[in-house]
LUMLUMFI-182755 format. One record per atom (N, C-alpha, C): y, x, z. Coordinates in steps of 0.001 Angstrom, whole numbers, plus 500000, padded with zeros to 6 digits. Example, Ala and Ser with C-alpha at 12.3 -4.5 7.8 and 13.67 -1.06 7.14 Angstrom:
494310513190507800 495500512300507800 496700513200507800 497750512850507080 498940513670507140 500030512900507870 
***
This chain:
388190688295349238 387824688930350490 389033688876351412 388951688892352676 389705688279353824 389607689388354866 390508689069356000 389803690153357097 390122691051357121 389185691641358071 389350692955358216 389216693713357503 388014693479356444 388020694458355190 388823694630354469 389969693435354444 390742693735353429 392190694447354164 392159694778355542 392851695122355982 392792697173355881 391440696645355968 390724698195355865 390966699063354407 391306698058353225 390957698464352329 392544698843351684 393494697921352550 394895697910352323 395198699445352847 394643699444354023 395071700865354405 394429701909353798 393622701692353045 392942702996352227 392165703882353120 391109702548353344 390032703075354650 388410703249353772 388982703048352053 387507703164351637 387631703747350393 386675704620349387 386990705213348537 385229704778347907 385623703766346419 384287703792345717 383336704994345597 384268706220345594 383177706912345255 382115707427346058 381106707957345841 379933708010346049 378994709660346487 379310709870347289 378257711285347350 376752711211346311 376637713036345565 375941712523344831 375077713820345350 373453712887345709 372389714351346024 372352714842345136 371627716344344842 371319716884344014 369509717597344644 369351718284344131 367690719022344817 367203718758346056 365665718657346353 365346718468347485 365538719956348473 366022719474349017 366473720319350132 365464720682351393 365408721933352236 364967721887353784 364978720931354570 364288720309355151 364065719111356247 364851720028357270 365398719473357850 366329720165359411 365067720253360305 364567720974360939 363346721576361837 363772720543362937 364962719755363337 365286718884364292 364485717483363782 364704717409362949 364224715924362261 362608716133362131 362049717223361865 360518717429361807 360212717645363130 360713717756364359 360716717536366094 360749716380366666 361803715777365932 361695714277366339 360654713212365744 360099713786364703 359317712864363676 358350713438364620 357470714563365032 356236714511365869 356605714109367188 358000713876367957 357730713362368926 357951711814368939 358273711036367746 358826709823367856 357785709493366251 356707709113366073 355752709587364760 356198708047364362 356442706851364643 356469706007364129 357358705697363306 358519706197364299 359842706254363688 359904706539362530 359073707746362053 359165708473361142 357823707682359837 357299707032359842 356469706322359003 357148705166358702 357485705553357510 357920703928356578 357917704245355258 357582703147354981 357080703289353353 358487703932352544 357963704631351263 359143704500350432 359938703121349908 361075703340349546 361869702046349036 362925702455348023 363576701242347389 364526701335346936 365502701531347482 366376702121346726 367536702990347758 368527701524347640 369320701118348890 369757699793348834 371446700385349212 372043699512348872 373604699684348874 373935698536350067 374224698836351410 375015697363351655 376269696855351164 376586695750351244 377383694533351365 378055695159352043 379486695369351842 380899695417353026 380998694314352761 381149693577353732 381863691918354121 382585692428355790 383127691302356125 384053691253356887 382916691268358694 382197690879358168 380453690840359377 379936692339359484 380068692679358369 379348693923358253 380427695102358850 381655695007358417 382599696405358552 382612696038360055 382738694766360593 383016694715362366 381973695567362910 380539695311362281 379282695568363312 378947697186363235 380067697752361577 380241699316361689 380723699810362614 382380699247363213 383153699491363851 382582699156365299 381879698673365902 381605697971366996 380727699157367155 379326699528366742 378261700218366702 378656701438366896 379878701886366034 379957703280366374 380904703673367679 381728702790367847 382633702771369156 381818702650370350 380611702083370303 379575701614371278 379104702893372004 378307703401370882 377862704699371467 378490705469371307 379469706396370582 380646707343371439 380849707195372506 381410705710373430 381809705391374688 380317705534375522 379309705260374935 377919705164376042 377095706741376380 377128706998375562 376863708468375508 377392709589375715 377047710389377007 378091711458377291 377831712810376697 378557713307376072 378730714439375202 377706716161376005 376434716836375599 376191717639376175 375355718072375204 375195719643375009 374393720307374033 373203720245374529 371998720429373776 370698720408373482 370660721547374198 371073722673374708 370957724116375469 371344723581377176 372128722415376896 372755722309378574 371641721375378976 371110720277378434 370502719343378793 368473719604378941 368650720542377847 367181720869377949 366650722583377273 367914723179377234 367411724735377036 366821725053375914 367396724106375044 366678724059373844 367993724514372717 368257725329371472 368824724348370239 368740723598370188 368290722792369626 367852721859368965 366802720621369209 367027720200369369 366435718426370124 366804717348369976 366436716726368709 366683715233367833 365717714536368751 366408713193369140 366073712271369918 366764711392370018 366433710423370827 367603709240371082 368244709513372825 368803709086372969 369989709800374560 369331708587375417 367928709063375610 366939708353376683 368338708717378258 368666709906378356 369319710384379655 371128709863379882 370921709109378393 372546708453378490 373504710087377942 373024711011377565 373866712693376856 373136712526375659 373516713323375244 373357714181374464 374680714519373396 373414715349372019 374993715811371108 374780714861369878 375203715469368568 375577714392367681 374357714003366911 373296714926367290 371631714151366424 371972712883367752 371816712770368382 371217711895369622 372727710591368776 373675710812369168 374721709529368326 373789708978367406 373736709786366557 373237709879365200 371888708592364932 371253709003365887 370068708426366164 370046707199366595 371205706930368047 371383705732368337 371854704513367701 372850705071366800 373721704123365809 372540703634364734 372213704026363990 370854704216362743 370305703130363624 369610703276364811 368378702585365225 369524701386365369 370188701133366038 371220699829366152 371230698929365059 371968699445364183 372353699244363122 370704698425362396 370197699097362464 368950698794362198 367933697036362473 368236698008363900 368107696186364413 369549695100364084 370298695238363940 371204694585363265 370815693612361723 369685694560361254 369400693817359862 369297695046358490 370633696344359140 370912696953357851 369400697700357445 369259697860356231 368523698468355484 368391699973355992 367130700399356398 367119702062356817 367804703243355804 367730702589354340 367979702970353277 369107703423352947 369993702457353704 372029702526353408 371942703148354545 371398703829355487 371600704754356520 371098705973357032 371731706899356036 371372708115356076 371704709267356939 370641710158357871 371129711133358815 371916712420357631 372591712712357730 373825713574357427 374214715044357718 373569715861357440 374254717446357793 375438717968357501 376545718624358150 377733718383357537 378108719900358486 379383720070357774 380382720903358538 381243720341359173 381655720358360304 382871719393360805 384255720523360286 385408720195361281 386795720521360640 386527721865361156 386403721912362403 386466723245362961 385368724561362425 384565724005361633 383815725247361330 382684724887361769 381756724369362803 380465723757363444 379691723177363195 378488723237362700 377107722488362591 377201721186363182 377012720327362262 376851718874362861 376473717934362166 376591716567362824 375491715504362296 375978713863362330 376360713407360562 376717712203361274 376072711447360594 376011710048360897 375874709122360460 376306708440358420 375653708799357372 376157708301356387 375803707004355902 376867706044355761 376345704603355491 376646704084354138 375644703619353383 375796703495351782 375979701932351275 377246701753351176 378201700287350426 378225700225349556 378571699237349301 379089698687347711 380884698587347885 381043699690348665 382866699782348644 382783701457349041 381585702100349013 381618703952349138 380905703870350148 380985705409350787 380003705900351550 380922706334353148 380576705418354068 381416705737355176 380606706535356036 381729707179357500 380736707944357853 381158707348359669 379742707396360413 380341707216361419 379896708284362347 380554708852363286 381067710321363504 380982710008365282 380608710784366299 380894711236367478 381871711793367956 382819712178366427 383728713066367036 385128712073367118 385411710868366053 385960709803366204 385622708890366087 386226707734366708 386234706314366837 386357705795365488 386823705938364682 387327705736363115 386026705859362468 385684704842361666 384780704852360704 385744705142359163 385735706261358740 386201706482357695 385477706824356638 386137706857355284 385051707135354084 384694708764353862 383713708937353437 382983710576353152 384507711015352901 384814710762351880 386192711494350984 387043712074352054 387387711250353003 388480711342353880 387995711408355210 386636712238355489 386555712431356756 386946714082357117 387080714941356032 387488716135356334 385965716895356607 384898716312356579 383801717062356498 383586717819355351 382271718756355639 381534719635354370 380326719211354006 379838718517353582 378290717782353383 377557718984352312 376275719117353477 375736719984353417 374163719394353020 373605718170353775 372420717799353114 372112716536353955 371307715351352797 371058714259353930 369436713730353445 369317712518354406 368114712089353996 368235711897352338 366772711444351790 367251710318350599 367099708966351264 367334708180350291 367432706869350578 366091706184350494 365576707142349155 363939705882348981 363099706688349922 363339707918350566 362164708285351835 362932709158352763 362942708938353944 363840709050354952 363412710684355843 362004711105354925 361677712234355169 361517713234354218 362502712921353188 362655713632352039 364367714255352199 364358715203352508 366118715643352489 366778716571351048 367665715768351041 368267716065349511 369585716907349543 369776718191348922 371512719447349011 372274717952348355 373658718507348925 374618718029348301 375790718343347833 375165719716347757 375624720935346745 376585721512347335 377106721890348788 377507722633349604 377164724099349877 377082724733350144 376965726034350344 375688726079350647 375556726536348711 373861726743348389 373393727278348513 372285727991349657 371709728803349601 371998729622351115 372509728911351439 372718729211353496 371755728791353878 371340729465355069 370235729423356027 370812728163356761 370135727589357241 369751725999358159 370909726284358986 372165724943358686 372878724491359827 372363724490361229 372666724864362152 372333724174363918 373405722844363490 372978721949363678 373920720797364064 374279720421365581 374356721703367078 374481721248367991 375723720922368901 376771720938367535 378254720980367520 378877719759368826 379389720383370065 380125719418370853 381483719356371051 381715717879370801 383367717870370886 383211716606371145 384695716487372123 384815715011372547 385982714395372219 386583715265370969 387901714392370381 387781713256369565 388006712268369841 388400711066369263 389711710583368852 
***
């Protein structure tokens, strides 16, 4: 291996290991909002849970995708933009918060080729203490995460998050604990920050 990956990997930008679900978990009431307002989106068969390929094609189109929309999307809560909590969607208005990233990257990525499967929506704690939402992407070199809050695609291990619950892989409307603080009432994920 050549490249950037191996540049990535020199710097200790990836960690084999693996987040591991445990119980089916609460669906985020955001994701059951967006699934009745976006119903297609939300219909796809079950599958095998698929691992991508890190190759040197693949880590660029991580890095590209997530730098894309951080820069395209302007940072605004679901309360400023529409008076709402909570409002999973895609940033039709060019705002939103980190479901709306979240959303854009996944669907990208998507059309890109990757498997819906290696791209899981993500409930998490960020550093500061805040409900939020990133992007988890499933390799055959670990589980990276790509984040609104930086430009850096880094691995789960080393993003300084709290993973709290994500899709599964074989059904994208099945959400699985990941053994975080069991037994808390439903994250808000409407966490805004524009540090990169």
């Amino acid at each position: 291996m050549s490249g950037v990956v191996t540049q990535a990997l020199a710097a200790g930008y990836t960690d084999l290991a693996h987040l591991h679900a445990g119980q089916p978990s609460r669906t985020p009431i955001g994701w059951q909002q967006f699934c009745v307002d976006n119903p297609t989106d939300c219909r796809t068969p079950r599958s095998a849970a698929t691992v991508m390929r890190l190759d040197d094609r693949s880590w660029s189109e991580l890095l590209t995708v997530n730098l894309k929309f951080n820069k395209a999307i302007e940072p605004v809560t679901d309360q400023d933009q529409f008076g709402v909590i909570e409002n999973w969607d895609y940033a039709k208005t060019g705002k939103g918060d980190c479901e709306d990233y979240v959303l854009e990257k996944r669907r990208e990525l998507v059309k890109r080729g990757w498997p819906l499967s290696a791209l899981l929506i993500t409930v998490v704690i960020d550093k500061e203490g805040g409900g939020h939402a990133v992007l988890t992407v499933v390799t055959d070199r670990g589980e990276f995460v790509l984040d609104n809050q930086t430009d850096k695609v880094l691995p789960w291990s080393k993003s300084g998050l709290t993973f709290i619950r994500r899709q599964s892989p074989e059904n994208q409307n099945v959400w699985q604990d990941l053994g975080r603080f069991l037994g808390r009432p439903d994250v808000v994920t409407a966490a805004i920050k524009g540090s990169r």
